[in-house]
N, C-alpha and C positions, 0 to 999 in steps of 0.2 A: 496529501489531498488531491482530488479527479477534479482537476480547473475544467475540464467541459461541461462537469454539471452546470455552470455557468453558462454556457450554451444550451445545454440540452433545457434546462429548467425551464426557459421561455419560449426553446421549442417547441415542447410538451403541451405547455398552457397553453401558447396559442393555434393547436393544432385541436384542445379538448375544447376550447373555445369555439371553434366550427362546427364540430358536433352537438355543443348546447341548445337548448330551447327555450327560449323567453328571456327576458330581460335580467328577470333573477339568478338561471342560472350561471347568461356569460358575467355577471358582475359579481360574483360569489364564485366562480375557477378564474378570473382574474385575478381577484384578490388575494385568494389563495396562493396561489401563482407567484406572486410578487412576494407577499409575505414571505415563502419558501426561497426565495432569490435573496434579501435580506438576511435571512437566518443563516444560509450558505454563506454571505458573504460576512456575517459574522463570525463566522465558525473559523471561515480561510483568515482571519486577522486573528485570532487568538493562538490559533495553531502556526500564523506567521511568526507572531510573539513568542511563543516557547521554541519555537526554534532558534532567533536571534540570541533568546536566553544560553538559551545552550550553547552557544558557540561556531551556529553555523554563519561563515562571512560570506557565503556564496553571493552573487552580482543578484542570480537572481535562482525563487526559490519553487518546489514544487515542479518543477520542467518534465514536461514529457515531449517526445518527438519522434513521427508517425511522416514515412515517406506519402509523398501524396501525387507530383507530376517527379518522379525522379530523375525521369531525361531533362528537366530542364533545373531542376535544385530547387524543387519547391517542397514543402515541407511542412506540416501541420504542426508545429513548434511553438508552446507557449508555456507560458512560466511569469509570476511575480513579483514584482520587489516592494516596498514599501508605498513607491509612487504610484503603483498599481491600485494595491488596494485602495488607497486614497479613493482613488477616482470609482472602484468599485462601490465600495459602500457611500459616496455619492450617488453613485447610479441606483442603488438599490433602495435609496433613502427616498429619489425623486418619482422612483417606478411607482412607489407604496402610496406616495401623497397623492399623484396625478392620479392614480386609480381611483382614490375615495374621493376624491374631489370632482370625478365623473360619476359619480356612483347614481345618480340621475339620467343621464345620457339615453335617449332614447331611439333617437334617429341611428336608425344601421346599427344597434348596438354592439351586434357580434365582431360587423366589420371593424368598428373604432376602435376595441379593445383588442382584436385582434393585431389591426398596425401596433399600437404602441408597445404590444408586448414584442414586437418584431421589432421595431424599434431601440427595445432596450435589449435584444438579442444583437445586435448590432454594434451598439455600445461596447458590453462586457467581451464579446470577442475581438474586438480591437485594441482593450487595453489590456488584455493577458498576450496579444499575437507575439512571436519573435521573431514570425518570420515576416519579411516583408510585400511579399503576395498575399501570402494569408489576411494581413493587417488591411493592404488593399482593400480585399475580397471584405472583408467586415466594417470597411469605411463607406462601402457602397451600399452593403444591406441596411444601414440608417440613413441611408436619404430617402428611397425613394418613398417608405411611409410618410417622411414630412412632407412629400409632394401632396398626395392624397389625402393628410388628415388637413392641411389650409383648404386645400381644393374643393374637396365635399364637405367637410364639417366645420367651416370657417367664415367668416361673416364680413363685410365691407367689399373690397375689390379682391375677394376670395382667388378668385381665377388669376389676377393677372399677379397676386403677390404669388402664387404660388406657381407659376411660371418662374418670375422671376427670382427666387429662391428655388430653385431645382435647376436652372441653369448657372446657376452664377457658383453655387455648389457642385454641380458636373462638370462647370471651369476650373476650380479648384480641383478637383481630382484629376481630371487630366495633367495637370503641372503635376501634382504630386506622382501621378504615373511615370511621368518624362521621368523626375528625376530620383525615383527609385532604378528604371530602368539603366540609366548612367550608372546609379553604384553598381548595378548587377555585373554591365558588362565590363565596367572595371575591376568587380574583383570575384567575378564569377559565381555568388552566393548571395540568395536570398535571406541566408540569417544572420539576423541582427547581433546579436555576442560576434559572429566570425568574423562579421564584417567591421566592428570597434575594432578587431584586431589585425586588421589587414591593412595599410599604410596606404590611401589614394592619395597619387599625386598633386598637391596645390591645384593646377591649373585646371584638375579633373573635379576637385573640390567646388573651386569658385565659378566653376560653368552650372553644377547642376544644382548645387546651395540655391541658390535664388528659386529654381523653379519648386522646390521642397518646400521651403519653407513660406513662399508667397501661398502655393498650393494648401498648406497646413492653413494659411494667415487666413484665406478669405474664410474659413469657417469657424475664425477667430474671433474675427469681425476686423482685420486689418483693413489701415486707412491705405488706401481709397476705395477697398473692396467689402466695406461694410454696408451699402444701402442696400441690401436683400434683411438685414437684421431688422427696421424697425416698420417695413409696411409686414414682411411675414410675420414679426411676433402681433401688430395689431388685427390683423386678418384672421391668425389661429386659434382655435378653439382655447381653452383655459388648459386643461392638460399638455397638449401639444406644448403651446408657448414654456410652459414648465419645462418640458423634454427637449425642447431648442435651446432656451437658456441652461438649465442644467445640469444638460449632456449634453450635447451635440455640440455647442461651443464650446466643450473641452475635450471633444478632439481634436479640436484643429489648438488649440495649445498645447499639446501633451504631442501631437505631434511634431508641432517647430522645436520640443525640447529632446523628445526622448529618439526621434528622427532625425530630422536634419541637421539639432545642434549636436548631438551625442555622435552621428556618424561622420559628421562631416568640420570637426570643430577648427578646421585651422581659417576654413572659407566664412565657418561665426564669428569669430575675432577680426577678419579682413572685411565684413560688411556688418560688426555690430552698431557703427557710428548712423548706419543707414535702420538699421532696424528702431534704434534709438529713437531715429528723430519721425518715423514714421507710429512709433507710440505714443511720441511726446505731441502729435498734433491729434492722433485720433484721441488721449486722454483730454485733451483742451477742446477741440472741436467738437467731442462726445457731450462735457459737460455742459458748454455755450448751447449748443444746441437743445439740451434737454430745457433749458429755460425757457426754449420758445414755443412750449408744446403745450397746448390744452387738454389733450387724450391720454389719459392716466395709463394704455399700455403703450403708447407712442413715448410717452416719461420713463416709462422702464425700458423702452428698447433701446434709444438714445443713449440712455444711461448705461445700458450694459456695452455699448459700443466702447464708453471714457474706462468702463469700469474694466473691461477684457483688453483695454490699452496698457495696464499695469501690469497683468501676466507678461505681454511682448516685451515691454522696459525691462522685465525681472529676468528675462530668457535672453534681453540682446546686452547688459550688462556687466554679464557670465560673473559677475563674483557668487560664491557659497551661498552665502544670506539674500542675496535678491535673488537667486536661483529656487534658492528654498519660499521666500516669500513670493514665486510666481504659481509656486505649488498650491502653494496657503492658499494666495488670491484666488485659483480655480475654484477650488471646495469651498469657499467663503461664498462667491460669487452665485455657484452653483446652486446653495443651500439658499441665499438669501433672496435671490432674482424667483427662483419657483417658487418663494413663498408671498411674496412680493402679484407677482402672477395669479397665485390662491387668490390671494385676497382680491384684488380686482375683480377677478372672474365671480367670486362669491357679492362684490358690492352688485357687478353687472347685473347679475341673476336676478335681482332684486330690484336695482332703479331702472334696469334698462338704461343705461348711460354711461360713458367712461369718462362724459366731458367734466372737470375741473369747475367749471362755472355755475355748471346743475347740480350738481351738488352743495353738502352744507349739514353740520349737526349730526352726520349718521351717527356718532357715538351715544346720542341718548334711546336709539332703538335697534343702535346694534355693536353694543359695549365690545363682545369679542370678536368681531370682524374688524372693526376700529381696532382696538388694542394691536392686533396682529399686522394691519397696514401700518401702524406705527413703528412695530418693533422691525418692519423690513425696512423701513425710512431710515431708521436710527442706525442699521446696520451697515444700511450703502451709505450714509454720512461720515461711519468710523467713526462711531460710540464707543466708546472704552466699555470692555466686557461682553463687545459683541465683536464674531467673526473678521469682521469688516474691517476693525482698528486694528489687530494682530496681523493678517494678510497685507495692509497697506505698508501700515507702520516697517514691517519687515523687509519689503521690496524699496522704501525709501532706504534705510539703514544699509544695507546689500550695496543702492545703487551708489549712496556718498560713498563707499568705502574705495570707488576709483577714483582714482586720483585725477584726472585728465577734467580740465577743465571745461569743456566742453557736455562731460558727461554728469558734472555737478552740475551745471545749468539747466540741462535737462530733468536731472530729479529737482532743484527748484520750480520750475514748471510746474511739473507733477503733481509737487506736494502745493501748488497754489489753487490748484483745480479742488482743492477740498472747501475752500470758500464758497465756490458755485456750486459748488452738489450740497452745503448745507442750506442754500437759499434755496434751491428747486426742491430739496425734499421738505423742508420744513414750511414752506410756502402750498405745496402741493396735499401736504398732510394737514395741516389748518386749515383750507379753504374746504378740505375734504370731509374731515369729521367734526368739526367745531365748527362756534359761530350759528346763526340763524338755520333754522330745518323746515324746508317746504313743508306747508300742511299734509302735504298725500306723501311723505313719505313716514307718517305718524306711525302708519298700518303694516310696518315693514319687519320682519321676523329675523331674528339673531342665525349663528351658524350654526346647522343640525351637528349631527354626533357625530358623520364622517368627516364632514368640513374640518371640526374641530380636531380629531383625529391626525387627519394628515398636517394641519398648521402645527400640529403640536411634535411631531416628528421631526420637522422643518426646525423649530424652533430651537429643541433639542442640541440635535445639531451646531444652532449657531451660537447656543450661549455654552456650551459644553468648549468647541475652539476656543470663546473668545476668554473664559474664564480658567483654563488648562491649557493653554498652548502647546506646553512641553508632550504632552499625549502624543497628535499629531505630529510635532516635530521630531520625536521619536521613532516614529513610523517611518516617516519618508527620509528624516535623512542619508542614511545607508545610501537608497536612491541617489538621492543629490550628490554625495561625496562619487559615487561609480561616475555619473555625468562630467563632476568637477573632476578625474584623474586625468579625461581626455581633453578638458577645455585647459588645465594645466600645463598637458604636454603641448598644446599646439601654440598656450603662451612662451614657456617656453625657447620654445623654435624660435620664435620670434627676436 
C-alpha cells in the first residue's frame, strides 16, 4: 500500500476546499475528505493484518524511500508498524467526528475546515515519518493550524491562550530540534531504522535524551510544561479542542516513545527514575486540580494533563506491559477526551454555558447528549468495559512488574489518583445532567444526526477497546516488542 495517500488525501480536500462555494459545499468535501482518510486507514490495518498473517516480521511495514536533500541524508522515508496505525485510525476516527460536529460552522467556513484538515495532514505524516527531518517537518505542519483555529475561531482569552499555546509548542520543537540534530551528527543519518542500529555513545545519549524527550513532553502535557493545555483547550473552538486532545497530544507521546526512548534507550533507563517522578506528580497534580474547576472544558483539560501522566509513567517504566499500556492509554485517551469535548461543545451550543453551577437536569431534554457526557465520565473514571480501565489497568500492571522500590511507590500513587477522578467526574456529571432543571432550559433540543454521528464513532471506539483488548493489543505489540529489543539491550549493559 502508497502511505502518502495519507498525505496526499488531506491535501487534496484541503486544497478542493479553497475552491468551494458556500457553506454546503466546504462541509460536504470535507467530509468526504475525512471519510476517504478513514476508509484508507482502514484498508492499511487490514492489509497490515494479512501481512503479519502471513509471516512477515519486518520492524516495520509498507516502506518506501525517496531521496529528498541527499547532501545532507534527508530522506522522504516512511513506513508502519502496528503502533503506527494505532495512532492513524485515531486520527482518522477524530478527523471524522470534529468534522460533523462542525457541520454548523459558519464563520470563515472554508478557512476552519481548511486548518483542520491541514491539521490532520500534519498528524498522519508524522506517524508514518522514519526519517527524522521529515518527522520534524510534519510536527511543524500541526501547530501552526492550532495557533489560528484558538486565535480566530475560539472564544474567552482567545488571543492570549493562543499565543500562549503556539509558543510554549515552538519551545518544545526546538528542544526536540537540538536533539535530533545531536543524534544526526553522531551518527550521521536522519533514519530512524539506521540510527536503532548505530551504537551512540552514553554520554552522547544522556546529553541530548533530555532535550528529545522534554521537547516531545511539553506537547504531552509534561509537568511542568503543561499549562498551555487547559486555557487553549477552554479557548478553542469544539473541533479544535478534539484535535488537540486527540491528536496533537499524541504526538508528543509517541514521540518520547518511538523517538527518544527507541533511539536513545541506555540515557531512558539512566533518567527513567526522573521521568517517573515527573509523571507521578503531573498524574496527582492533574487530578487535584481538575477538582477545583467550575468550567466543564477547563475539567477536561486539567484532566487530560493527570490523564496523559500515565502514558509518560508507562514510557519511563520501560517494562513490556506498561509500554504497551502507554500505547493503549494514548488511543483510549484520544477517543475518550474528543468525545468528552463533543459533548460539551454540543451542551454549550445550547445553554451558552460551560459553568458546572448553571447547569442541572439536561438529561430530561437532552437524553442523548447526557447519555454521551456520561459515557466519556465513565471512561476517564476506568469503567470496566470502557477504554479507559484496559489502558490504565495495563500501564499499572507494566509499572508493579519493577521491582525497585521506589518505582512501586510511584505506581501506588498513580493508582490512588483513581479516587479523585471518580469524585470530579461523577460530581461534575450529577451536577450536570440530573437534579433540578432551570425553567428556560425546558425549550432545549437533543443532538441532530451529525452530532449524533460523530459521538457514535467516538463511542465505538471506546467500547470496541474496552470490551476486546486483545484486537488492539495484537496490533501494536510487534511495535512494543521492536521498542523493548532496545530498552532490553541497554538494560542489559547495565
Amino acid at each position: 500500500m502508497n502511505l502518502s495517500l495519507l498525505i496526499l488525501l488531506p491535501l487534496v480536500t484541503a486544497l478542493v476546499i479553497l475552491f468551494c462555494n458556500g457553506l454546503k459545499q466546504v462541509r460536504v468535501a470535507a467530509l468526504v475528505g475525512s471519510v476517504a482518510q478513514l476508509a484508507v486507514s482502514v484498508r492499511l490495518l487490514l492489509l497490515y493484518q494479512a501481512e503479519r498473517t502471513a509471516g512477515n516480521r519486518s520492524p516495520m511495514l509498507f516502506e518506501s524511500k525517496q531521496e529528498w536533500f541527499s547532501n545532507l541524508h534527508i530522506n522522504y522515508h516512511i513506513g508502519v508498524d502496528g503502533i503506527s496505525i494505532a495512532m492513524i485510525l485515531l486520527t482518522a476516527s477524530v478527523v471524522v467526528a470534529g468534522i460533523l460536529v462542525s457541520w454548523t460552522m459558519d464563520k470563515l467556513s472554508k478557512e476552519f475546515f481548511f486548518l483542520l484538515i491541514l491539521l490532520s495532514m500534519g498528524a498522519y505524516g508524522f506517524f508514518i515519518s522514519l526519517d527524522l527531518f521529515t518527522l520534524f517537518f510534519f510536527l511543524e505542519v500541526a501547530v501552526i493550524p492550532k495557533f489560528l483555529l484558538i486565535g480566530i475561531w475560539g472564544s474567552g482569552k482567545k488571543e492570549y491562550s493562543a499565543m500562549k499555546l503556539a509558543l510554549m509548542l515552538m519551545g518544545g520543537s526546538a528542544l526536540v530540534f537540538v536533539g535530533l540534530m545531536g543524534v544526526y551528527y553522531q551518527t550521521g543519518s536522519f533514519d530512524l531504522m539506521q540510527i536503532a542500529n548505530t551504537p551512540i555513545p552514553l554520554d552522547v545519549q544522556k546529553f541530548f535524551f533530555p532535550f528529545a524527550f522534554l521537547g516531545f513532553g511539553i506537547f504531552a502535557a509534561l509537568f511542568p510544561f503543561h499549562t498551555w493545555v487547559p486555557d487553549g483547550h477552554a479557548s478553542a473552538p469544539t473541533a479544535a479542542s478534539m484535535f488537540l486532545a486527540g491528536i496533537s497530544m499524541k504526538l508528543g507521546g509517541y514521540g518520547c516513545l518511538r523517538v527518544a526512548t527507541y533511539l536513545m534507550p541506555d540515557a531512558a533507563h539512566a533518567y527513567s527514575w526522573i521521568i517517573i517522578l515527573l509523571a507521578t506528580i503531573a498524574i496527582i497534580y492533574g487530578a487535584f486540580a481538575t477538582m477545583m474547576q467550575t468550567d466543564l472544558k477547563y475539567i477536561n483539560a486539567y484532566s487530560s494533563v493527570s490523564h496523559c501522566g500515565f502514558v509518560i509513567l508507562g514510557i519511563g517504566m520501560l517494562t513490556r506491559t506498561s509500554i504497551n499500556g502507554a500505547v493503549l492509554q494514548m488511543v483510549s485517551h484520544g477517543l475518550m477526551t474528543a468525545l468528552f469535548f463533543a459533548a460539551i461543545g454540543m451542551i454549550y451550543s445550547r445553554t451558552h454555558t460551560r459553568m458546572v453551577e448553571q447547569l442541572g437536569g439536561l438529561l430530561k431534554v437532552m437524553p442523548f447528549i447526557s447519555t454521551v457526557f456520561v459515557i466519556a465520565g465513565l471512561c476517564s473514571l476506568g469503567l470496566p468495559g470502557f477504554s479507559g480501565f484496559v489502558a490504565e489497568m495495563t500501564v499499572f500492571m507494566g509499572s508493579w512488574q519493577n521491582p525497585d522500590g521506589w518505582y512501586r511507590f510511584a505506581t501506588i500513587l498513580a493508582c490512588a489518583s483513581i479516587v479523585v477522578t471518580a469524585v470530579y467526574i461523577l460530581r461534575a456529571a450529577g451536577k450536570t445532567v440530573m437534579g433540578p432543571m432551570d425553567d428556560h432550559y425546558a425549550t432545549l433540543t437533543d443532538a441532530t444526526w451529525n452530532e449524533k454521528l460523530a459521538a457514535a464513532i467516538l463511542i465505538v471506539g471506546i467500547v470496541l477497546i474496552g470490551v476486546a483488548p486483545f484486537l488492539i493489543n495484537q496490533l501494536i505489540m510487534p511495535g512494543t516488542d521492536t521498542i523493548m529489543m532496545q530498552v532490553g539491550k541497554a538494560i542489559t549493559q547495565k
